[in-house]
N, C-alpha and C positions, 0 to 999 in steps of 0.2 A: 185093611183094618179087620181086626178076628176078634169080634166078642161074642161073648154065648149069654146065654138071657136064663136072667136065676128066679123069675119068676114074673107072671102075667097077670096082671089085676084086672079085672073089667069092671066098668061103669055104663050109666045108662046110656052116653054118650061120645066114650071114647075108652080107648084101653091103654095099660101102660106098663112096657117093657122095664123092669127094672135087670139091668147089666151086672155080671161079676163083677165088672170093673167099677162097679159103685154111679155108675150114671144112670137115671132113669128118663124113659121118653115116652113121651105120650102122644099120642094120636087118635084125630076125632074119628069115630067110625065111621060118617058119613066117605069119608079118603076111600073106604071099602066095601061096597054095595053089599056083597055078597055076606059082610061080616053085620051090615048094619042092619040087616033085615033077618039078623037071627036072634034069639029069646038069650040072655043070658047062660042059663043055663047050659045051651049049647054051645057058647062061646067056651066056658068054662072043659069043653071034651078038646082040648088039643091037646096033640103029641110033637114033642120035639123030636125033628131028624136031620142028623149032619147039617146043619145049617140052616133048615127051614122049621117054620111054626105050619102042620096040617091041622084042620081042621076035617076028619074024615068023615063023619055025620052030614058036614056042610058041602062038601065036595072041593074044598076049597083049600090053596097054599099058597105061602108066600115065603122069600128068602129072609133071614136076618138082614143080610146086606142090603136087599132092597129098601127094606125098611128103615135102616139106619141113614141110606144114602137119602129117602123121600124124607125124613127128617131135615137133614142139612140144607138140603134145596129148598126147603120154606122156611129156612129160621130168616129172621122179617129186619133182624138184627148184625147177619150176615153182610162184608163187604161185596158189591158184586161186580165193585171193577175190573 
């Protein structure tokens, strides 16, 4: 799966991926310690590369793919037989 991320919203409680491909995902910050113990505004300093969202102020990175894949695996809606 290859999608690239057209833009990153943050909330006081979660952030959400909206896709080229017209899908958007959300996820609670708490899923990210490191994301969830930072001020907004430092959420807001990320850089996109080759496939990952850094966060360089934070110390912190994560893949798109990861991301998309920790989505799937808790949609609650999902068959999982």
């Amino acid at each position: 799966m290859t999608n690239s991320v057209k833009k990153i919203r943050f909330h006081a409680h979660q952030f959400a991926l909206e896709l080229n491909c017209g899908m958007t995902i959300a996820y609670p910050l708490d899923w990210f310690p490191s994301l969830a113990d930072a001020s907004i505004e430092d959420l807001k300093k990320y850089k996109m590369k080759e496939g990952e969202i850094l966060w360089p102020t934070l110390g912190y990175k994560i893949a798109l793919e990861e991301l998309i894949q920790k989505y799937w695996d808790s949609d609650p809606l999902k068959d999982n037989s």
